[in-house]
RODO-2510 file (C-alpha; in nm, 4 decimals, decimal comma):
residues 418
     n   res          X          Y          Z
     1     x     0,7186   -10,7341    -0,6554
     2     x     0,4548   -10,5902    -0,4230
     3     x     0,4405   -10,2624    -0,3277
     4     x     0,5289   -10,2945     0,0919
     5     x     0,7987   -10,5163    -0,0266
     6     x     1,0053   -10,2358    -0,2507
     7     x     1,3258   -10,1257    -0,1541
     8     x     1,3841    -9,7841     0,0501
     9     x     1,5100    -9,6633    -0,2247
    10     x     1,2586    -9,7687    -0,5160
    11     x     0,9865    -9,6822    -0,3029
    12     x     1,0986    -9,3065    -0,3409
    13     x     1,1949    -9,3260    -0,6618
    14     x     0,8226    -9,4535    -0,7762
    15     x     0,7028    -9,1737    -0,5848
    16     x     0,9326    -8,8898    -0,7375
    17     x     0,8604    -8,9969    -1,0520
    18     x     0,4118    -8,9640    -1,0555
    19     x     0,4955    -8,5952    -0,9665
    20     x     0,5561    -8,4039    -1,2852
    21     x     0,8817    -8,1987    -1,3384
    22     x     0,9481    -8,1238    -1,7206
    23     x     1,1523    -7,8875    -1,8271
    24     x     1,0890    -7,6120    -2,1467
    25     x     1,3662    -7,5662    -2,3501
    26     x     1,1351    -7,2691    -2,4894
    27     x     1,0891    -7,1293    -2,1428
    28     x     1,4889    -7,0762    -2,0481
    29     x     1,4699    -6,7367    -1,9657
    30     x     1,2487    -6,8262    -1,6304
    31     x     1,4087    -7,0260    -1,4056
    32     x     1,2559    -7,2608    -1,3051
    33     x     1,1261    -7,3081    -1,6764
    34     x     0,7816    -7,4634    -1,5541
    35     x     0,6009    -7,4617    -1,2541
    36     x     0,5337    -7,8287    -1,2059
    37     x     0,9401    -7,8070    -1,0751
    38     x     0,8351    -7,5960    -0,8024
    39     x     0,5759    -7,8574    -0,6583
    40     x     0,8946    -8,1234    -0,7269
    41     x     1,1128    -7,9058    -0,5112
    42     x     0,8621    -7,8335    -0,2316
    43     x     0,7994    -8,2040    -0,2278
    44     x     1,1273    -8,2660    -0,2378
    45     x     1,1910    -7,9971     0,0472
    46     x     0,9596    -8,1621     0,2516
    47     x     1,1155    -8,5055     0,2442
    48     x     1,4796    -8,3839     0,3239
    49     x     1,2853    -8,2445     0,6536
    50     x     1,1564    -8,6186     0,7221
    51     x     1,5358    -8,6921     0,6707
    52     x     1,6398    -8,4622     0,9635
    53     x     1,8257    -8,2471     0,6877
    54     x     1,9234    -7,9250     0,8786
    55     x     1,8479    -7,5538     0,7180
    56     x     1,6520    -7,6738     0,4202
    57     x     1,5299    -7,4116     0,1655
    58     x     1,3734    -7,4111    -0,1309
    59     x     1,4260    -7,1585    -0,3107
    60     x     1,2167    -6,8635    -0,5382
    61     x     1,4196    -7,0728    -0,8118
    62     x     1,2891    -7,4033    -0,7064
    63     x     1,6625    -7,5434    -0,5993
    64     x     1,6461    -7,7569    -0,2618
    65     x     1,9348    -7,7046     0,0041
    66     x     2,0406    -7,8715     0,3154
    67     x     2,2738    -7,9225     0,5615
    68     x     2,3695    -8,3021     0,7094
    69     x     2,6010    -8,2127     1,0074
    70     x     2,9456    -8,4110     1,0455
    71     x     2,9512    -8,7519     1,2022
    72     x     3,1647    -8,7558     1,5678
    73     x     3,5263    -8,6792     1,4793
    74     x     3,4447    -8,5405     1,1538
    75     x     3,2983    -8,1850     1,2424
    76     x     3,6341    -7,9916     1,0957
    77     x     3,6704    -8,1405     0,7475
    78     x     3,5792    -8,0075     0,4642
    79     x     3,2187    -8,0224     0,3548
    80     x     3,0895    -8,2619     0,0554
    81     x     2,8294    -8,1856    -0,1628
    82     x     2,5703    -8,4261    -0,3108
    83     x     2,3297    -8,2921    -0,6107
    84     x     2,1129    -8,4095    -0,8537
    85     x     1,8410    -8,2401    -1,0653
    86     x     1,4826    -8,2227    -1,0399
    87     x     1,3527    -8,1766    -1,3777
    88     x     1,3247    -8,4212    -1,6564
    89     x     1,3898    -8,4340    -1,9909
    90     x     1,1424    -8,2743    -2,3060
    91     x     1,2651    -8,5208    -2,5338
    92     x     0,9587    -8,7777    -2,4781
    93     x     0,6309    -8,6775    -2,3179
    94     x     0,6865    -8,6773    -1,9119
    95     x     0,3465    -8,6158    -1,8064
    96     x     0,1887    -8,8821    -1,5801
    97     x     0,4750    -9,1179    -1,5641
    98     x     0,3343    -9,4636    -1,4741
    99     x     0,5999    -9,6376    -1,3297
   100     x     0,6049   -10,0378    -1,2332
   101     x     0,8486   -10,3358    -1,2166
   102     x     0,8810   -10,5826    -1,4444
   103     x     1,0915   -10,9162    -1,3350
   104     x     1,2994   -10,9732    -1,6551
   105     x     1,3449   -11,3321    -1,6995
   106     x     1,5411   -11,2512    -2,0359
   107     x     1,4612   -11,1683    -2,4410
   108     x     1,3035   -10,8366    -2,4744
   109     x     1,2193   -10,6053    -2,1912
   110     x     0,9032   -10,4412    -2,2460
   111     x     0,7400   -10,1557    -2,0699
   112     x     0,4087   -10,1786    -2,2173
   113     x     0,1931   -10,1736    -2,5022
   114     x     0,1105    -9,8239    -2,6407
   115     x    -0,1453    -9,7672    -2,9089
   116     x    -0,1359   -10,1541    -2,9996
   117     x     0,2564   -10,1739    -3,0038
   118     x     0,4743   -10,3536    -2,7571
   119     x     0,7442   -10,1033    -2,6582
   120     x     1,0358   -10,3167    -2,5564
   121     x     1,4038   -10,2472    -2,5527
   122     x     1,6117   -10,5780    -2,6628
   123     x     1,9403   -10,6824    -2,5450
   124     x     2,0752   -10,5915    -2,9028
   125     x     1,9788   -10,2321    -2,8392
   126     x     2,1482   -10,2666    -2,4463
   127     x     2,3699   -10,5827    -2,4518
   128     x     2,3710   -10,4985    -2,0510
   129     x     2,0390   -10,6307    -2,0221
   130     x     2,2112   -10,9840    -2,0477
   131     x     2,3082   -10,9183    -1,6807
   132     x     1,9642   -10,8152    -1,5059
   133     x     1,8075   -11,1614    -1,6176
   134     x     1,6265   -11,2631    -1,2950
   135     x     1,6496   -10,9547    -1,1982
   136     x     1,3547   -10,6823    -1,0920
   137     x     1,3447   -10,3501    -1,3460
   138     x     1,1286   -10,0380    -1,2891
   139     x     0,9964    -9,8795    -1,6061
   140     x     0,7429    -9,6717    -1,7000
   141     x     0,4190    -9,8673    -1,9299
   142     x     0,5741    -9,7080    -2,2249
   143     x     0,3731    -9,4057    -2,2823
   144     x     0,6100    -9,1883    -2,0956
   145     x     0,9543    -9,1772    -2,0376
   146     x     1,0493    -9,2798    -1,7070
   147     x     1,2251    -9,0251    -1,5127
   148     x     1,5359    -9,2040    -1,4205
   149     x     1,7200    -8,9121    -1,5620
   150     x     1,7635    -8,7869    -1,2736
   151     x     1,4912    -8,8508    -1,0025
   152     x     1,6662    -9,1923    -0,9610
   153     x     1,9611    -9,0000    -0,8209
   154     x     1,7578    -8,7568    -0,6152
   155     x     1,6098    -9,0995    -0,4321
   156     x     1,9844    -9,2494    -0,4433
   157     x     2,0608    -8,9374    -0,2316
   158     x     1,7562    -8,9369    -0,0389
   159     x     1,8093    -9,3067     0,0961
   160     x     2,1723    -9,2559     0,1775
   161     x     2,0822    -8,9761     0,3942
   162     x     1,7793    -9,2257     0,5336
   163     x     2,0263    -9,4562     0,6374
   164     x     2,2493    -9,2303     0,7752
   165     x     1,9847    -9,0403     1,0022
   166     x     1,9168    -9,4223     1,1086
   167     x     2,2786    -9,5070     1,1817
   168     x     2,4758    -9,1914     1,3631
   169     x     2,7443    -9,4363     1,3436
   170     x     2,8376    -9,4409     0,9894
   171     x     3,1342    -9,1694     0,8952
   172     x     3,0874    -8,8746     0,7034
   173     x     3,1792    -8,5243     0,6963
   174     x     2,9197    -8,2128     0,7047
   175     x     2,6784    -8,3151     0,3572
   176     x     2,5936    -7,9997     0,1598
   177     x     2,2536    -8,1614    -0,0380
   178     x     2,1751    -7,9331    -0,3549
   179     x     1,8854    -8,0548    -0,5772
   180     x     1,8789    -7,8342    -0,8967
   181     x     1,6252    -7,7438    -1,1532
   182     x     1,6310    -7,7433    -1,5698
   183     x     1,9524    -7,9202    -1,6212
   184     x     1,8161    -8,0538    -1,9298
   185     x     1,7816    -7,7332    -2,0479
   186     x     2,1460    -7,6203    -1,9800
   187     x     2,0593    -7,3944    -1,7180
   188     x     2,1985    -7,6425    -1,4683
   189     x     2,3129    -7,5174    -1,1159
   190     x     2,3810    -7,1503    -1,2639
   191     x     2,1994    -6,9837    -0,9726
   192     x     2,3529    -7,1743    -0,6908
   193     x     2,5418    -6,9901    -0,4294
   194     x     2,8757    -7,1244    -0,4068
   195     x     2,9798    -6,9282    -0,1081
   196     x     2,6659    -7,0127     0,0651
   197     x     2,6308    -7,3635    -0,0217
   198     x     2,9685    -7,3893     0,1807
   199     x     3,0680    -7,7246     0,0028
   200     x     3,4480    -7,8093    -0,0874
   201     x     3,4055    -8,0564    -0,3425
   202     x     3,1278    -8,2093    -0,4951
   203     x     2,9457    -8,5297    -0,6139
   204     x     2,6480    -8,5256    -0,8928
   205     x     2,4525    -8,8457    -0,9136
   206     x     2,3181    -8,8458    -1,2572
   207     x     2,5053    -9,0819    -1,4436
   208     x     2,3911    -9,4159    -1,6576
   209     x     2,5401    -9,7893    -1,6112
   210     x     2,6440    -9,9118    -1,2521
   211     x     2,9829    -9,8740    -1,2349
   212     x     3,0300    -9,5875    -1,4797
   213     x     3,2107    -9,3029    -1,3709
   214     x     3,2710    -8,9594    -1,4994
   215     x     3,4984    -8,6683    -1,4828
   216     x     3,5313    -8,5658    -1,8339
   217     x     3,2500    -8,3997    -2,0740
   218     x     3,1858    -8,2889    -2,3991
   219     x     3,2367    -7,8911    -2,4222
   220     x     2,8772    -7,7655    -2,5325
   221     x     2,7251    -7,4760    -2,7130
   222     x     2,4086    -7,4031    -2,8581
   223     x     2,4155    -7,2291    -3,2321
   224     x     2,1126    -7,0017    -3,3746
   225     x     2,1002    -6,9511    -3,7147
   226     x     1,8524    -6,6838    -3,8293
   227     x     1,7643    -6,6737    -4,2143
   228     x     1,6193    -6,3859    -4,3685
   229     x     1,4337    -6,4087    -4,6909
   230     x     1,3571    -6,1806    -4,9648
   231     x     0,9621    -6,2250    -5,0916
   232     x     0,7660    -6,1587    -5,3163
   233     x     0,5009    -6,2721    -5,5166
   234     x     0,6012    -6,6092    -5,6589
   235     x     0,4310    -6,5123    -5,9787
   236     x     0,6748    -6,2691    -6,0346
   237     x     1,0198    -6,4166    -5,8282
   238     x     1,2672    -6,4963    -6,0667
   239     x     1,6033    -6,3684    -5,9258
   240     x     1,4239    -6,1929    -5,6987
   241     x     1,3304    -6,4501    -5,4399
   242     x     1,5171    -6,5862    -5,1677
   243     x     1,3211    -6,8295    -5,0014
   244     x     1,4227    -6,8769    -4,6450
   245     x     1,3430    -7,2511    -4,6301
   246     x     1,5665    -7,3316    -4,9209
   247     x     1,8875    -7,1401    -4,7638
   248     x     1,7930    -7,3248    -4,4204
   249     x     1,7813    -7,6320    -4,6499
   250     x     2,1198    -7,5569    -4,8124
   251     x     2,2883    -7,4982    -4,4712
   252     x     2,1569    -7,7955    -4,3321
   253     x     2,3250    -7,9866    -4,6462
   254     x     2,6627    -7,8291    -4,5704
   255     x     2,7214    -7,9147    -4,2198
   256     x     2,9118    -8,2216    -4,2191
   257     x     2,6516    -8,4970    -4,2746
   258     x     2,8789    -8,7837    -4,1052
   259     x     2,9419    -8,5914    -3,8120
   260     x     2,5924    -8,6231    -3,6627
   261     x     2,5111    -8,8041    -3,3498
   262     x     2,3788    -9,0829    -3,4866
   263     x     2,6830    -9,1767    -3,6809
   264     x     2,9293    -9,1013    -3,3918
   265     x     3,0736    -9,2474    -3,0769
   266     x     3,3064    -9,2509    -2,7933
   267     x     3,5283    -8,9585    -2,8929
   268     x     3,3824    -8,8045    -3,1740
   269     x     3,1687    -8,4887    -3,1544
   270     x     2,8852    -8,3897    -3,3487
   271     x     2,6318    -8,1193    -3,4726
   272     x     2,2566    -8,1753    -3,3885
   273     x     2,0147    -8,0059    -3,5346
   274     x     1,6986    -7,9892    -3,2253
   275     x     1,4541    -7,7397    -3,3752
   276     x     1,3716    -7,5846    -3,7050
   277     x     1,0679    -7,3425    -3,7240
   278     x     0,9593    -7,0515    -3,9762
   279     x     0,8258    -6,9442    -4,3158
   280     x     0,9956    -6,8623    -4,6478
   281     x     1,0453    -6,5406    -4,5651
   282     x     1,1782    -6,6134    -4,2036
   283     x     1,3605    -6,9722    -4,0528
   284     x     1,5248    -7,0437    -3,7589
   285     x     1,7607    -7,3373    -3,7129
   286     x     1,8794    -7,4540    -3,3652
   287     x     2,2213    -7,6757    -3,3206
   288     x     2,4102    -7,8188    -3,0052
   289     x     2,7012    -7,8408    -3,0921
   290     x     2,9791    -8,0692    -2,8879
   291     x     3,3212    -8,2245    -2,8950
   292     x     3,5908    -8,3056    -2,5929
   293     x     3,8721    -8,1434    -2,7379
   294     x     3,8805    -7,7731    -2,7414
   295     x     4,0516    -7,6963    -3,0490
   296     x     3,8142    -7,9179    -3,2206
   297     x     3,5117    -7,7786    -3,0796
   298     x     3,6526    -7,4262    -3,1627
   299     x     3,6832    -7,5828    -3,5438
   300     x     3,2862    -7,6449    -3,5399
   301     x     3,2037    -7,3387    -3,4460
   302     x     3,4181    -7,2171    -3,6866
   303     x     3,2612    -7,4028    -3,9793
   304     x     2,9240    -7,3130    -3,9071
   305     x     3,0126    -6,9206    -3,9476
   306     x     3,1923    -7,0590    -4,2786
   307     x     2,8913    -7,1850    -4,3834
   308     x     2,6703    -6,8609    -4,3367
   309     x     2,9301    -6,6691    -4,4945
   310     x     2,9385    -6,9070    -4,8159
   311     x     2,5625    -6,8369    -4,8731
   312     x     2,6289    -6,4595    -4,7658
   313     x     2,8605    -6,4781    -5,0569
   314     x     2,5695    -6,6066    -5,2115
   315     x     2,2109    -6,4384    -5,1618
   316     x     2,3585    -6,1225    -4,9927
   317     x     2,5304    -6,0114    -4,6774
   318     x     2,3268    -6,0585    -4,3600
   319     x     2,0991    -6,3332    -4,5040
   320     x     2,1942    -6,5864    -4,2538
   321     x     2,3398    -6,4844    -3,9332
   322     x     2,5168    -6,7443    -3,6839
   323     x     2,4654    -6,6943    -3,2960
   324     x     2,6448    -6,9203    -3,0607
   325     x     2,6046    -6,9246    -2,7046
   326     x     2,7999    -7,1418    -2,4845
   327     x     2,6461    -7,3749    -2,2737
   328     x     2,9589    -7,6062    -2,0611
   329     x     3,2775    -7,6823    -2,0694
   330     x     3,4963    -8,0145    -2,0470
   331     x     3,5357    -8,0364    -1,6897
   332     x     3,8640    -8,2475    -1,7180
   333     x     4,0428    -7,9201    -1,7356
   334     x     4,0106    -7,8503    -1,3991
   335     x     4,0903    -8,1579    -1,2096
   336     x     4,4758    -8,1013    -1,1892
   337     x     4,5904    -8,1252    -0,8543
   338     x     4,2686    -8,3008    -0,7780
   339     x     4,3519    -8,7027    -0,8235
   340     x     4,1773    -8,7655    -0,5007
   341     x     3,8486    -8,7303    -0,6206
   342     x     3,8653    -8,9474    -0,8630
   343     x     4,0566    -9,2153    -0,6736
   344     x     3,8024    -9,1778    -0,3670
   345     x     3,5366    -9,2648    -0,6208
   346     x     3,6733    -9,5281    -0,7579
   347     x     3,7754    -9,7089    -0,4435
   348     x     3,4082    -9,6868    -0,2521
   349     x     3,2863    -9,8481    -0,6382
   350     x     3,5288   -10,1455    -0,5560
   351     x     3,4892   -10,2002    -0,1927
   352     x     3,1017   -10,2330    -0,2616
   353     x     3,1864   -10,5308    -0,5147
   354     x     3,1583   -10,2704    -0,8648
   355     x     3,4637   -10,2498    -1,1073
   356     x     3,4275    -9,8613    -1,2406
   357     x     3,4366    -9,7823    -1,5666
   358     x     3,5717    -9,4417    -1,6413
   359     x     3,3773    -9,2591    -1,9018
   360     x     3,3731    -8,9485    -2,1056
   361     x     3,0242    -8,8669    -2,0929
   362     x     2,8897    -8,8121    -2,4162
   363     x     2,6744    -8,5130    -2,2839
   364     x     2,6923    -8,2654    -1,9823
   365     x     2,6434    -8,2820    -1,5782
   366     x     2,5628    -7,9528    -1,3349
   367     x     2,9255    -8,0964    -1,3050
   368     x     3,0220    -7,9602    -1,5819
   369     x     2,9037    -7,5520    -1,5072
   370     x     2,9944    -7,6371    -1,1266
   371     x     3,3709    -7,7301    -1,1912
   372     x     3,4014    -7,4589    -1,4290
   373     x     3,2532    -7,1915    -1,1669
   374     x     3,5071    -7,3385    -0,8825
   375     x     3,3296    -7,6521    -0,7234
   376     x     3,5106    -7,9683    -0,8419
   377     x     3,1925    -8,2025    -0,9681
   378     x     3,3043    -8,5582    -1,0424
   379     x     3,0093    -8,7581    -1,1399
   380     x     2,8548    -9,1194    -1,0484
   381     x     2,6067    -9,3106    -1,2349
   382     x     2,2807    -9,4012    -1,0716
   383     x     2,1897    -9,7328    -1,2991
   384     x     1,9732    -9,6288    -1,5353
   385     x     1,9475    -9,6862    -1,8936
   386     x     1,7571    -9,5744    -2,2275
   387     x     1,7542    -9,1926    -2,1247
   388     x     1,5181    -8,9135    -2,2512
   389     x     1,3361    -9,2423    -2,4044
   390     x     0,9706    -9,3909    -2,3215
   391     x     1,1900    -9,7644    -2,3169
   392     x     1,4337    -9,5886    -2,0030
   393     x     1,4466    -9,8452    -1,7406
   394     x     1,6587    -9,9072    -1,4417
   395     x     1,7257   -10,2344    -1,2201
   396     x     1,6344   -10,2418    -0,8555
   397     x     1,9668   -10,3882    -0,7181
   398     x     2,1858   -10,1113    -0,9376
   399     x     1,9569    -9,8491    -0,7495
   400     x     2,0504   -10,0241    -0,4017
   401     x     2,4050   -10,0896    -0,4748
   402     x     2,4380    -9,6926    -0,5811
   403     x     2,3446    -9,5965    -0,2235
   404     x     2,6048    -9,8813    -0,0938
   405     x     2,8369    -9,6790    -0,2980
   406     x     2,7649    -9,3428    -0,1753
   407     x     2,7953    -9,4849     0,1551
   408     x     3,1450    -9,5787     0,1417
   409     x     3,2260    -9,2435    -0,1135
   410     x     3,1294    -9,0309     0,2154
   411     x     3,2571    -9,1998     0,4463
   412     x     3,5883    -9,1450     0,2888
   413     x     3,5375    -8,7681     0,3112
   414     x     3,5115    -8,8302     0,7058
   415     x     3,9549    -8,7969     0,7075
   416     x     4,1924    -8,5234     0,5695
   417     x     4,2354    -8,5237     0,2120
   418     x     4,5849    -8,5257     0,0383
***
């Protein structure tokens, strides 16, 4: 596929993607956490003000506001909100993504060839890729990841409002555009000004699979346990010695090895251990911790302060100490009363020829902090696949239908809800 002949909304996608936005998990304190998200959001800002957006900011913060006014007849309603988030994942390098498209004529998709190895994803690893035969994919040549998570849904959202600038025609109520920095990092939309944003309800695009659709999460925390050693010369340690690394070793043994993410699914939550770093006299061990139900999630907490009192028992009170700060919360608890936005959602996905599938997601949305700080947040996919991966890929007509599908979610904003 040549260049001139890309889709509206690839072209901006391939564009989004070259500039880098990475987020630093070891950096959370600063918001943004890098800089490169600053040049994202002044990019960004820039191209909502080639998209007539009204009031557009960017922020000290590096979010990205804006205002689309009301189409004729809908200037009373309710506002909508649209966001997505800026920076990508540090789970793969993100420096220099290379995007291009590959037409995938079937067997093994590959991205590229990096350091003499094909890097492919087969359609064992995403039985969906059985569907996209014949069909164009963008991925990155396999050195990077590609940045579909979630610069695919800030160009979803920038082509929607493309096409309505282009066509004053099409219904829709006053558009409240927020595009967000470190989400990866579970900072999410934390700084956003709810009263000033002026949106009702709200929309992230940041999902996976066409047709996926998601209004419950995991509830999510983040556990540090800090291990104190005793040392001394190993010459002389017997039962003296307590040798941080070992106790970080025994905890690590005790949390339940089956419940791990990569022998869960669906339902199940997990503990993760992300980061380890230290000496024997000193370790630190990072966990996310997650689950759907609350009482369960409580539970896993709860055994993870068992377990550093166990080897308190052990090598001496205040030896390992447990810190958990909370990251999200299942959103599901707050959509009582609130069956509309769901059922608005899952309407515009069938009247653009997509049967939604309604997903827990197995992770967290600005949804998620959003609904929880009084902004409803439903959440729609954007196509992609392969996330926080150098083999993520998306297909050009899943990016295309997605802005058919915001089309008609908006337009059903554009009348008095129930």
């Amino acid at each position: 596929m040549a260049q001139e002949q890309l889709p509206d909304v690839v072209e901006r996608f391939m564009r989004f993607v070259q500039i880098d936005s990475q987020s630093d998990p070891q950096n959370e304190a600063q918001t943004p956490s890098t800089p490169s998200q600053h040049k994202m959001a002044a990019y960004l800002g820039d191209e909502l003000r080639s998209l007539g957006v009204r009031d557009v900011q960017v922020t000290e913060h590096a979010y990205v506001l804006g205002t689309v006014p009301a189409s004729a007849g809908a200037e009373g309603l309710p506002a909508l909100g649209l966001c997505s988030h800026i920076d990508t994942s540090f789970d793969a390098p993100a420096s220099g993504v290379r995007p291009h498209v590959v037409h995938y004529e079937g067997g093994n998709l590959v991205a590229g060839v990096e350091d003499g190895r094909e890097v492919s994803t087969s359609p064992e690893q995403v039985p969906d890729l059985n569907q996209f035969v014949g069909q164009d994919i963008v991925c990155s040549d396999g050195s990077t990841l590609l940045s579909a998570d979630d610069k695919a849904g800030v160009a979803e959202i920038c082509s929607l409002l493309a096409r309505l600038q282009g066509d004053p025609t099409l219904p829709h109520p006053t558009l409240k555009i927020a595009f967000v920095p470190d989400e990866e990092i579970g900072h999410g939309a934390s700084l956003l000004d709810l009263d000033e944003f002026g949106a009702a309800w709200c929309y992230t695009v940041d999902g996976e699979a066409l047709g996926e659709f998601n209004y419950e999460t995991f509830t999510a925390s983040e556990a540090t346990v800090t291990i104190k050693g005793v040392m001394v010369h190993p010459g002389s340690a017997k039962d003296v010695m307590v040798n941080a690394i070992t106790v970080a070793s025994e905890f690590e043994q005790m949390v339940p090895a089956a419940e791990r993410p990569e022998h869960t699914e669906g339902r199940e939550g997990f503990y993760h251990p992300i980061d380890i770093r230290g000496t024997a006299g000193s370790v630190r061990l990072t966990y996310i911790v997650r689950d759907f139900d609350s009482k369960l999630f409580a539970a896993r907490e709860e055994t993870l302060r068992k377990i550093a009192a166990f080897l308190n028992d052990r090598y001496g009170e205040g030896t390992v100490q447990v810190s958990i700060r909370e990251e999200y919360r299942n959103m599901a608890e707050r959509f009582q009363g609130l069956d509309f936005l769901v059922d608005n959602a899952l309407e515009a996905h069938r009247e653009v020829g997509i049967e939604p599938k309604v997903v827990a997601v197995r992770g967290g949305t600005d949804g998620s902090q959003l609904t929880f700080r009084g902004l409803p947040c439903p959440n729609i996919a954007t196509g992609g696949y392969n996330a926080h991966s150098v083999r993520e890929f998306i297909p050009v007509p899943s990016m295309e239908k997605t802005v058919d599908l915001l089309q008609h979610l908006v337009a059903k904003f554009a009348r008095p809800q129930a």
